[in-house]
C-alpha positions in Angstrom: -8.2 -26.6 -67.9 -11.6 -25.2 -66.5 -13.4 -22.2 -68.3 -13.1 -20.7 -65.4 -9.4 -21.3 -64.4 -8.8 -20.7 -68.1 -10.3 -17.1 -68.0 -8.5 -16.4 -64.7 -5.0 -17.3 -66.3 -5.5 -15.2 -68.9 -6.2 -12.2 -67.0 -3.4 -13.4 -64.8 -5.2 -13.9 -61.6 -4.0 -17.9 -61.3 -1.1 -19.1 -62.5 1.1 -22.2 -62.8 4.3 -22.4 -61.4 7.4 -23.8 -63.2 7.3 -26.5 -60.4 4.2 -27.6 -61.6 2.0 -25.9 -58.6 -1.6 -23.9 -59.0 -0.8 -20.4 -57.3 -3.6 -17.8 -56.9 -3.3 -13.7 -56.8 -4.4 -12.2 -53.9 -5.4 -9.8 -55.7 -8.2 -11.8 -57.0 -10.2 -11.0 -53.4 -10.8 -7.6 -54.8 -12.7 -8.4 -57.6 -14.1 -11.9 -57.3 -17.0 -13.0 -54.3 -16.1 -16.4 -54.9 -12.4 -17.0 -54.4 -12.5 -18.8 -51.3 -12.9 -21.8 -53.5 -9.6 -20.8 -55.9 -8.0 -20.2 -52.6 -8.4 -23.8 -51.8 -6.5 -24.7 -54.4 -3.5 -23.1 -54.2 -0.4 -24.9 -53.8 -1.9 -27.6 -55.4 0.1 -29.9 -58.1 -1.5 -30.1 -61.4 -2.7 -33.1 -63.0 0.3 -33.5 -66.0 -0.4 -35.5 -69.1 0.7 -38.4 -69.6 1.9 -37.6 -72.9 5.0 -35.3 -72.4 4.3 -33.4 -75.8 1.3 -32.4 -74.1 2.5 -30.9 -70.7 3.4 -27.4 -70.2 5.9 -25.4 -71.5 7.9 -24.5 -68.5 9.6 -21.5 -70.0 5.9 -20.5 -71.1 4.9 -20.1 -67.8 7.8 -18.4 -66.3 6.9 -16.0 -68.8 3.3 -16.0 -67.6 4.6 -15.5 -63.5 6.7 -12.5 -64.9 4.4 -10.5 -67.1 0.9 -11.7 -66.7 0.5 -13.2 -63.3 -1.1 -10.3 -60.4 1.5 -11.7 -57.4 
């Protein structure tokens, strides 16, 4: 993952979707001049590994879209 993407999930501005989809707050427009290029990714599917140890956890991120991610 990006620096940048990385440091955006954490404070819970992006987020992965169980399905495998990039989703983006919209509440990253208040505080980022730059989002019209997260923006543009939204909706997108993520590039998985091709090892399956390696993928994501998908009850990890439900957890992340309930407590962490801005909506």
């Amino acid at each position: 993952m990006r620096r940048d993407i990385h440091s955006l999930f954490d404070l819970g501005y992006v987020t992965v979707s169980p399905e495998m989809k990039f989703e983006v707050s919209k509440k990253i427009r208040e505080e980022y001049e730059n989002e019209r290029h997260y923006y543009a990714l939204h909706g997108a599917s993520i590039q998985l590994p091709e090892d399956i140890n390696r993928r994501p956890n998908r009850s990890a991120l439900t957890w992340h879209n309930e407590n962490r991610f801005k909506g």
